[in-house]
MARBA-3410 file (N, C-alpha, C, O; in Angstrom, 1 decimal):
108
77.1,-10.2,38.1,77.2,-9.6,39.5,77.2,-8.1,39.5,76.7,-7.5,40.4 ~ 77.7,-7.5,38.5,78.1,-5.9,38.5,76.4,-5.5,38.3,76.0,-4.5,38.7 ~ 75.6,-6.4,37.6,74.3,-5.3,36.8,73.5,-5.6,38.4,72.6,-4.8,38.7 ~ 73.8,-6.7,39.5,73.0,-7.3,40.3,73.5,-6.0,41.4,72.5,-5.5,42.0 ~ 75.0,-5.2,41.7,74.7,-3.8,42.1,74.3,-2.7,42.0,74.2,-1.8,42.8
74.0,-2.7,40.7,73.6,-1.3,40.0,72.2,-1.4,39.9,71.5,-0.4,39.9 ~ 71.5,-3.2,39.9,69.7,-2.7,40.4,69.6,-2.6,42.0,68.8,-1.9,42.6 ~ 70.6,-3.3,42.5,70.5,-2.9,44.1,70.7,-1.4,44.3,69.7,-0.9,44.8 ~ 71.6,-0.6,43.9,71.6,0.5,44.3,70.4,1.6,43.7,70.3,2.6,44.2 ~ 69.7,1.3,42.7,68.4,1.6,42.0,67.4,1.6,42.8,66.7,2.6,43.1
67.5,-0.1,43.2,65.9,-0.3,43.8,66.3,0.6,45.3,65.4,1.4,45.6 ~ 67.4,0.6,46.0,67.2,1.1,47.4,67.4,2.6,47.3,67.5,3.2,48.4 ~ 67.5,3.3,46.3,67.6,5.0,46.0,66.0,5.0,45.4,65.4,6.1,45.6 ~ 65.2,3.9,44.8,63.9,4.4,44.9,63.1,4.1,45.1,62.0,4.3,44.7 ~ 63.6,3.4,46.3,62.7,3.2,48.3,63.1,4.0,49.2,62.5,3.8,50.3
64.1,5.0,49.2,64.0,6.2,50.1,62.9,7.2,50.2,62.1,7.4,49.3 ~ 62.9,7.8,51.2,61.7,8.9,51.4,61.4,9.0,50.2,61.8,8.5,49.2 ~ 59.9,10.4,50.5,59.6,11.1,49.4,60.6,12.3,49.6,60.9,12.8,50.7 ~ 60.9,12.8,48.0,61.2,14.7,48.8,60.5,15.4,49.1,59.2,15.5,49.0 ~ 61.4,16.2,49.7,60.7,17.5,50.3,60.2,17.8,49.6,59.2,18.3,50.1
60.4,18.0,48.0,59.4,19.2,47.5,58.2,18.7,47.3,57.2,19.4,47.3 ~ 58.1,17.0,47.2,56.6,16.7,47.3,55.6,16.8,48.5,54.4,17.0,48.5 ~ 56.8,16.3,50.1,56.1,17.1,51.3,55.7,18.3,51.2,54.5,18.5,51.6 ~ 56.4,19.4,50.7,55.9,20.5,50.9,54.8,21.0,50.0,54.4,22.1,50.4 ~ 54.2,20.7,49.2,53.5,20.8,48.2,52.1,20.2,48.9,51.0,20.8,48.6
52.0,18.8,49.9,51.3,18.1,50.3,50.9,19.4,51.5,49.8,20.0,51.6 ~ 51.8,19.5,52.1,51.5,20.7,53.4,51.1,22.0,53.0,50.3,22.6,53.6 ~ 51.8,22.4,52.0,51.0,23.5,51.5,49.4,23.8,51.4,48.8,24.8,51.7 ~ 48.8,22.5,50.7,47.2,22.5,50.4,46.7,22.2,51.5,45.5,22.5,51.8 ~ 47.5,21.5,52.5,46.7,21.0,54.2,47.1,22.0,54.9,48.3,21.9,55.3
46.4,23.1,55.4,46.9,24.2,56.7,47.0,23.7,58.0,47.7,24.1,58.9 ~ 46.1,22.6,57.9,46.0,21.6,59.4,47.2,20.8,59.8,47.9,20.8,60.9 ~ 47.3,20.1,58.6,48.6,19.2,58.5,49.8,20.3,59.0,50.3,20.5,60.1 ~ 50.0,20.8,57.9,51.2,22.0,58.3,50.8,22.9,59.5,51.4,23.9,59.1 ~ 50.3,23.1,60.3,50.4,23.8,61.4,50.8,22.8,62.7,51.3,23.0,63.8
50.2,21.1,62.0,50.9,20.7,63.8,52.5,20.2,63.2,53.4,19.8,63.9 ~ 52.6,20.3,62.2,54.5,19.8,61.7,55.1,20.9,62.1,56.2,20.6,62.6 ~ 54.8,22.5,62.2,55.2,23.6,62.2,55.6,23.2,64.0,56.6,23.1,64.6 ~ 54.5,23.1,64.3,54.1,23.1,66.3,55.1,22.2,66.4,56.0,22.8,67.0 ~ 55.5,21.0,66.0,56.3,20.0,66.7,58.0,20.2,65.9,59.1,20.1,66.4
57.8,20.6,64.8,59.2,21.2,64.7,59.7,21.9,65.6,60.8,21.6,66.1 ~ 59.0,23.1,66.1,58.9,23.7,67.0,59.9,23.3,68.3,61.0,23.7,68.7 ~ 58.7,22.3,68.6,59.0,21.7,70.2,60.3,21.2,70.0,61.2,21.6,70.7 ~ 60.5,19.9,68.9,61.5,19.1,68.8,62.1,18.9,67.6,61.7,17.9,67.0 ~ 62.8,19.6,67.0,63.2,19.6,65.8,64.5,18.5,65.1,65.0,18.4,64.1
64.6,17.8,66.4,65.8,16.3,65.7,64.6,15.3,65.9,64.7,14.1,65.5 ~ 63.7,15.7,66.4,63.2,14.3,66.4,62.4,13.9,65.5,62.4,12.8,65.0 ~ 61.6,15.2,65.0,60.8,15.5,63.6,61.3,15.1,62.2,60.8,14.9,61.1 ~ 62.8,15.0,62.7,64.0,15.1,61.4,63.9,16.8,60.6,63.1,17.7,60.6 ~ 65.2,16.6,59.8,65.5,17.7,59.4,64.9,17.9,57.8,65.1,19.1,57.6
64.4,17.3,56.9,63.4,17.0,55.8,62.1,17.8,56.4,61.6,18.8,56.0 ~ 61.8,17.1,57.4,60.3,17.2,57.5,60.0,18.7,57.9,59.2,19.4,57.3 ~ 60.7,19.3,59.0,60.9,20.8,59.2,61.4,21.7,57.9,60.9,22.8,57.7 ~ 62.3,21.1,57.0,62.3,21.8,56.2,61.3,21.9,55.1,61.1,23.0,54.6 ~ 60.8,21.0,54.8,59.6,21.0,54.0,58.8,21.8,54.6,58.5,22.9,54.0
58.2,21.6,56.1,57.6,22.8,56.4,57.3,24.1,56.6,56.2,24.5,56.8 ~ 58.5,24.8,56.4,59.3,25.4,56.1,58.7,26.3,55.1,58.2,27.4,55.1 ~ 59.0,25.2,54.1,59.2,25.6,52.6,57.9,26.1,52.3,57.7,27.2,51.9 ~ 56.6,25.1,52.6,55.1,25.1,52.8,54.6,26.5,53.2,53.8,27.3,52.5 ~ 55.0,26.8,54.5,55.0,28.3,54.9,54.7,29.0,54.4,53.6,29.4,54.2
56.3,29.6,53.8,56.4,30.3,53.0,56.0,30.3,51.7,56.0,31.4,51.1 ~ 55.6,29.4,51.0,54.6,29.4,49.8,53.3,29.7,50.0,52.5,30.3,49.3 ~ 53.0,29.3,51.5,51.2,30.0,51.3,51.4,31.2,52.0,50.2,31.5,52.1 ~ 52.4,32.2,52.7,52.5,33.0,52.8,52.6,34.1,51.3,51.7,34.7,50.7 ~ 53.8,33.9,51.1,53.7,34.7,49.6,52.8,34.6,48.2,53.0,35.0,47.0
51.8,33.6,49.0,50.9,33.7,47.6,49.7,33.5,48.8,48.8,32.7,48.4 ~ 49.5,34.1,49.9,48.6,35.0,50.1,47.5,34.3,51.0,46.5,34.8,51.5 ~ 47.7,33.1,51.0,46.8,32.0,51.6,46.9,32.5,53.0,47.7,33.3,53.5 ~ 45.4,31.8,53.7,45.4,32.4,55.0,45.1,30.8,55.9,44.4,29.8,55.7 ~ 45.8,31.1,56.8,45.6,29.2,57.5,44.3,29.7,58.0,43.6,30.7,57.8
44.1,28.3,59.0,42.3,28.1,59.9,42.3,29.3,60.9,41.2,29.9,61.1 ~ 43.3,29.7,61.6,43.2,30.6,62.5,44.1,32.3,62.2,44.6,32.9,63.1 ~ 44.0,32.8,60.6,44.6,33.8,60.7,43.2,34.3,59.7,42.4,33.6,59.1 ~ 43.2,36.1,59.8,42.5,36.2,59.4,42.3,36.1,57.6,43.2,35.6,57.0 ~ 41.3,36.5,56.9,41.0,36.3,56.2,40.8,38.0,55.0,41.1,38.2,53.8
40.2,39.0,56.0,39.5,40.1,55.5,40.1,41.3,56.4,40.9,41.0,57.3 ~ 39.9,42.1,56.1,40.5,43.3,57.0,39.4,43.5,57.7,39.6,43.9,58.9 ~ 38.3,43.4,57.2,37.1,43.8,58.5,37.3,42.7,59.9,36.7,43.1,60.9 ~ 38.2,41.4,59.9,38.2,40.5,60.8,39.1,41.0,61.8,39.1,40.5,62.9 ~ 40.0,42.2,61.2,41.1,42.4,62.0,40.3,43.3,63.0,39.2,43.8,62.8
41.2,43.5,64.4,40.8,43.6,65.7,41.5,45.1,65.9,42.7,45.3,65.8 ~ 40.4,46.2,66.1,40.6,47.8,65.7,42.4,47.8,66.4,42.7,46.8,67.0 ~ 43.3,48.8,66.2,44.1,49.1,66.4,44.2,50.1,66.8,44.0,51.1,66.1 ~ 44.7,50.3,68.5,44.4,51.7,69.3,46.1,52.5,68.6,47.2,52.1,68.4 ~ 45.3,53.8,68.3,46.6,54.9,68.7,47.8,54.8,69.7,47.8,54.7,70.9
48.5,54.8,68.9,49.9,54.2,69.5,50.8,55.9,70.3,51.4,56.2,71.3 ~ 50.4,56.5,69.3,51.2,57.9,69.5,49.9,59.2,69.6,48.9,59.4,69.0 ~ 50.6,59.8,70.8,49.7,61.6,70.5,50.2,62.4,69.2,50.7,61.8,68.2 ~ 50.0,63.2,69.2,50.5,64.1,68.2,52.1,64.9,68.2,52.0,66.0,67.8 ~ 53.3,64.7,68.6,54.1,64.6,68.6,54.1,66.2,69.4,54.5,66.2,70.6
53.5,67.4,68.7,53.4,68.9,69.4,52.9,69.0,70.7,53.2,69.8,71.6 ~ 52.0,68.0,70.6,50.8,68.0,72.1,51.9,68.0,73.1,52.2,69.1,73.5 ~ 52.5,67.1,73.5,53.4,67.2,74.8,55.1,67.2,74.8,55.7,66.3,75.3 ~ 55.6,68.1,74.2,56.6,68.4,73.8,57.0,68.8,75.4,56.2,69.7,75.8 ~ 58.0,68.4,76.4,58.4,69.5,77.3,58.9,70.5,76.6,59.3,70.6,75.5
58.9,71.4,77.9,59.8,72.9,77.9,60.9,73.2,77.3,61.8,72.8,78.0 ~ 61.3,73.7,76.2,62.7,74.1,75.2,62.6,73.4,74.8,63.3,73.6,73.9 ~ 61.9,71.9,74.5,61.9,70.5,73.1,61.9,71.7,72.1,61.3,72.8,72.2 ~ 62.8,71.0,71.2,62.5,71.1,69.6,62.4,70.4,68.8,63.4,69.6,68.5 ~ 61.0,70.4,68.0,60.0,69.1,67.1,61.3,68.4,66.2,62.3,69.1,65.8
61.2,67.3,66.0,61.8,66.8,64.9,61.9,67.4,63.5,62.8,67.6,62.6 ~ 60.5,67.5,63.6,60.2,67.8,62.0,59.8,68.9,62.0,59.1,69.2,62.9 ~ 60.2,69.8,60.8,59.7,71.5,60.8,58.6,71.5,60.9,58.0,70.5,60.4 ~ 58.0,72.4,61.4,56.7,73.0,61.3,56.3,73.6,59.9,57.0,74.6,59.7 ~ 55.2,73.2,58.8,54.8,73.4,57.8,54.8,74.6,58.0,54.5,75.3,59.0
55.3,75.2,56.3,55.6,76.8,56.1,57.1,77.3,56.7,57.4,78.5,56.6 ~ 57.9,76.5,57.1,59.0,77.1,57.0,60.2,76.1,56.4,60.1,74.9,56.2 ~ 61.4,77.0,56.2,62.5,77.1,55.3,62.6,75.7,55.3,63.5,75.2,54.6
END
């Protein structure tokens, strides 16, 4: 009777999910996959469960820091979308008595 719970508790610890690290590994190589788990985490994150968001998660951040680019980010810097001038030249419109932050080159 004792060995008949110790394969019960065997067989039903290895019919539980998969882990996360094998989710996230799976979502890692699928950008598709992992962008609508990302989306519905998003929306509803108990219903998704808490595995599946974290795998997601986890996926992210690995193809983030090793540089991968999903279907809709870019790819190249030429794809990126010019970037207007944010600031004048800080001297150009100083009012009346301002004084610059930063010294003026050539002095003390």
């Amino acid at each position: 009777m004792r060995s008949a719970s110790v394969q019960l508790a065997v067989l039903l610890t290895a019919c539980g999910q998969p882990p996360a690290e094998n989710l996230a590994d799976a979502l890692a190589a699928d950008p598709v996959r992992l962008k609508a788990l990302r989306g519905q985490c998003a929306a509803d994150r108990q219903a998704m469960g808490e595995d599946a968001c974290r795998a997601a998660a986890e996926a992210f951040r690995r193809r983030f820091f090793a540089g991968h680019a999903g279907p809709d980010e870019y790819n190249s810097l030429a794809e990126l979308p010019p970037i207007p001038p944010s600031f004048d030249t800080p001297a150009d419109e100083l009012p009346e008595g301002a004084v610059p932050l930063t010294p003026a080159e050539g002095s003390p």
